[in-house]
mmCIF file of the C-alpha atoms, coordinates in Angstrom:
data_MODEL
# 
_entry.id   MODEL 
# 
loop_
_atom_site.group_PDB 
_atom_site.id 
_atom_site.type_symbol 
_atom_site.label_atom_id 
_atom_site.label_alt_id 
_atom_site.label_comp_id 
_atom_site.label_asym_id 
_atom_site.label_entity_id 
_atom_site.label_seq_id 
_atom_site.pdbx_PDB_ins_code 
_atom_site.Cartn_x 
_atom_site.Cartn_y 
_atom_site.Cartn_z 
_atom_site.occupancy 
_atom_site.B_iso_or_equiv 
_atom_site.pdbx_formal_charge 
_atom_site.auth_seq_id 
_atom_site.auth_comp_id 
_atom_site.auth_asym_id 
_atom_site.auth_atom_id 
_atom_site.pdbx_PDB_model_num 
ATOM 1  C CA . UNK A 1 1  ? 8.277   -4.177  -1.971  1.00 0.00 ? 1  UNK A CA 1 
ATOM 2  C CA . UNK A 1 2  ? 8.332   -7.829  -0.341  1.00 0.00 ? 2  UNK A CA 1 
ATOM 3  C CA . UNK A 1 3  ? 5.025   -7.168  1.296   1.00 0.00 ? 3  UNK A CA 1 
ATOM 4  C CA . UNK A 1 4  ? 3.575   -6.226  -2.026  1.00 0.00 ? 4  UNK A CA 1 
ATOM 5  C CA . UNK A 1 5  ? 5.076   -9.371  -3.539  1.00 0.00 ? 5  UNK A CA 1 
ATOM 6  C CA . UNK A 1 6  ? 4.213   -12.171 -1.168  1.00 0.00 ? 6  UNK A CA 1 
ATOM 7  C CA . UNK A 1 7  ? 1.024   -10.320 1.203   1.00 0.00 ? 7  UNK A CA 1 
ATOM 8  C CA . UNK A 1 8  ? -2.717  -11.655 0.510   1.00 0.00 ? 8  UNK A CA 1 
ATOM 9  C CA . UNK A 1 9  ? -4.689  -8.495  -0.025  1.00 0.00 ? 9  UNK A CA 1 
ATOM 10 C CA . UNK A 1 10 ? -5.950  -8.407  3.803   1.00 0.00 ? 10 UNK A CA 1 
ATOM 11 C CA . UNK A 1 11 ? -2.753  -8.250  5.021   1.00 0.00 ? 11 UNK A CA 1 
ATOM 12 C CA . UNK A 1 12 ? -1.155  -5.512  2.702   1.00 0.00 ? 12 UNK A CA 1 
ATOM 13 C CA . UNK A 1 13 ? -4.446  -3.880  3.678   1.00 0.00 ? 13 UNK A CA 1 
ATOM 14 C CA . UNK A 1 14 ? -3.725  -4.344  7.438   1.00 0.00 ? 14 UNK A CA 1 
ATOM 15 C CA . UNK A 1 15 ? 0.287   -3.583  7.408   1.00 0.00 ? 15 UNK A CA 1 
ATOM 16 C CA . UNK A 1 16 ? -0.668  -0.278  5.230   1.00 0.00 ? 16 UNK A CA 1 
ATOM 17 C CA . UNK A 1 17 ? -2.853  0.785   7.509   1.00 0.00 ? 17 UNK A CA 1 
ATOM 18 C CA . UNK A 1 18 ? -0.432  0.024   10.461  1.00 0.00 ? 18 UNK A CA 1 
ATOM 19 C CA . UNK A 1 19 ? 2.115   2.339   8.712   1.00 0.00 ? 19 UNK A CA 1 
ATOM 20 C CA . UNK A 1 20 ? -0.718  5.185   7.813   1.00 0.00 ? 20 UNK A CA 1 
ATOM 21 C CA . UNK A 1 21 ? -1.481  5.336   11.375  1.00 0.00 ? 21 UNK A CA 1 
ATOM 22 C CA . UNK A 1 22 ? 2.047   5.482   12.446  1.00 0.00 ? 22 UNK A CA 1 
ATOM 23 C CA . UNK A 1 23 ? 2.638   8.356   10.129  1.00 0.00 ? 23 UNK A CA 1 
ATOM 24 C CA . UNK A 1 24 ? -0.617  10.190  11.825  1.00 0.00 ? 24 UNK A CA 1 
ATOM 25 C CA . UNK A 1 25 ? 0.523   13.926  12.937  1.00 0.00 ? 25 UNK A CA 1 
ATOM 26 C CA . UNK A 1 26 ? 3.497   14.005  10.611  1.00 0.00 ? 26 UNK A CA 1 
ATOM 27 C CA . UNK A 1 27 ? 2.662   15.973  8.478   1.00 0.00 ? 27 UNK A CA 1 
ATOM 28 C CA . UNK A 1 28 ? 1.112   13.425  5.536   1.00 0.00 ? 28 UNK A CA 1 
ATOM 29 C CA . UNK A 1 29 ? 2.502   10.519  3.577   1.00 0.00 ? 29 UNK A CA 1 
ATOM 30 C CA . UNK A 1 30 ? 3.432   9.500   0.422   1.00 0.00 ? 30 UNK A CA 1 
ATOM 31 C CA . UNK A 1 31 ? 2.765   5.813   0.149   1.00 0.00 ? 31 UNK A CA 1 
ATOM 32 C CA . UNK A 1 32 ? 4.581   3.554   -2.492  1.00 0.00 ? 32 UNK A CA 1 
ATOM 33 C CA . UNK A 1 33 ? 7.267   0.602   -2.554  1.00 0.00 ? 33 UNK A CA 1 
ATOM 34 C CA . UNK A 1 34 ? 10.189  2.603   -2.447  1.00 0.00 ? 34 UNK A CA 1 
ATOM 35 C CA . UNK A 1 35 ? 11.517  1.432   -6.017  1.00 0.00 ? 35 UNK A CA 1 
ATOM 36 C CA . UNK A 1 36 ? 10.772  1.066   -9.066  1.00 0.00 ? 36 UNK A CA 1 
ATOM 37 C CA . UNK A 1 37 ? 8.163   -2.019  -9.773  1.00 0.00 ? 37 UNK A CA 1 
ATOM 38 C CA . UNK A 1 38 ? 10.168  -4.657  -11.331 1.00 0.00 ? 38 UNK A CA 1 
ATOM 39 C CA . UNK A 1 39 ? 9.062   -7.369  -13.958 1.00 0.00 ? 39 UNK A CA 1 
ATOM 40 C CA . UNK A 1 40 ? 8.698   -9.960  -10.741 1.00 0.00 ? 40 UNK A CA 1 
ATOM 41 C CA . UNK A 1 41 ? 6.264   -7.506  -8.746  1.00 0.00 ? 41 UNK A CA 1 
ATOM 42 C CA . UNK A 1 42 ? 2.703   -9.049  -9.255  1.00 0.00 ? 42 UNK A CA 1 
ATOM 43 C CA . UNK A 1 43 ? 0.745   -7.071  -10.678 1.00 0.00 ? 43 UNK A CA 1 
ATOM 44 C CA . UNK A 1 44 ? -1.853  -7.841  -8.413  1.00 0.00 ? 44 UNK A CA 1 
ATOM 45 C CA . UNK A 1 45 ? 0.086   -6.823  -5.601  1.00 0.00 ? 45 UNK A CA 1 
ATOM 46 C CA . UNK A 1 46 ? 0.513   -3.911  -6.595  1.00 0.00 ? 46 UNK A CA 1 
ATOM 47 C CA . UNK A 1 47 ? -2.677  -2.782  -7.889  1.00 0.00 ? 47 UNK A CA 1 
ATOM 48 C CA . UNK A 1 48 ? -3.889  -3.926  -4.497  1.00 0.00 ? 48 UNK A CA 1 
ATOM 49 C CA . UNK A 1 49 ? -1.280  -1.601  -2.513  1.00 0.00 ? 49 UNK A CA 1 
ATOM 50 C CA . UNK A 1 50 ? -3.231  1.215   -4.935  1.00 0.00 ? 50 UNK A CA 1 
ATOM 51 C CA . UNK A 1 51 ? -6.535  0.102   -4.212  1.00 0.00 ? 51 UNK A CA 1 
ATOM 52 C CA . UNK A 1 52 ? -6.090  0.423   0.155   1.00 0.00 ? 52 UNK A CA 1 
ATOM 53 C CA . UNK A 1 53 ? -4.259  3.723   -0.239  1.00 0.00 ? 53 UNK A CA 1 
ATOM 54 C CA . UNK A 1 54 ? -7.223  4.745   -2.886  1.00 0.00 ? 54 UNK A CA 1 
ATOM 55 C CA . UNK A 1 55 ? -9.590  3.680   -0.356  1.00 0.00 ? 55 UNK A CA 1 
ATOM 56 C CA . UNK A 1 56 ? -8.262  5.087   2.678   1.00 0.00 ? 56 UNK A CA 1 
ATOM 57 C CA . UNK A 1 57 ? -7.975  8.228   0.565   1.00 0.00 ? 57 UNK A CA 1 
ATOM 58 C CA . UNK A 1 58 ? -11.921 8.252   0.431   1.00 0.00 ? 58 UNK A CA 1 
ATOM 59 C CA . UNK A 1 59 ? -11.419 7.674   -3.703  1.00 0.00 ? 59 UNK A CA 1 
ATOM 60 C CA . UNK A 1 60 ? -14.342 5.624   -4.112  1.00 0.00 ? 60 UNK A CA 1 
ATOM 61 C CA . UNK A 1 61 ? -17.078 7.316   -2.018  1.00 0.00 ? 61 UNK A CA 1 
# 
């Protein structure tokens, strides 16, 4: 959750993508802050965190 708080969208892009390709021939991921999202998440920060995993999915092809 701190990355989604204080991370510029390029490098919550790049540290998601770090941990997607860790998690490569596991089996799959589910990909979220491990909490709930608390009034002092940004709301930016998390909608970006959405956005990467949305693209990475392929979502917006």
């Amino acid at each position: 959750m701190d990355m989604v708080c204080h991370c510029s969208k390029q490098e919550l892009k790049e540290y998601i993508l770090d941990i997607v390709a860790k998690s490569k021939g596991h089996g799959g991921f589910a990909f979220g802050t491990g909490n709930s999202i608390p009034d002092y998440v940004p709301t930016e920060g998390y909608l970006n965190m959405i956005e990467v995993i949305r693209e990475y999915r392929g979502d917006f092809k």
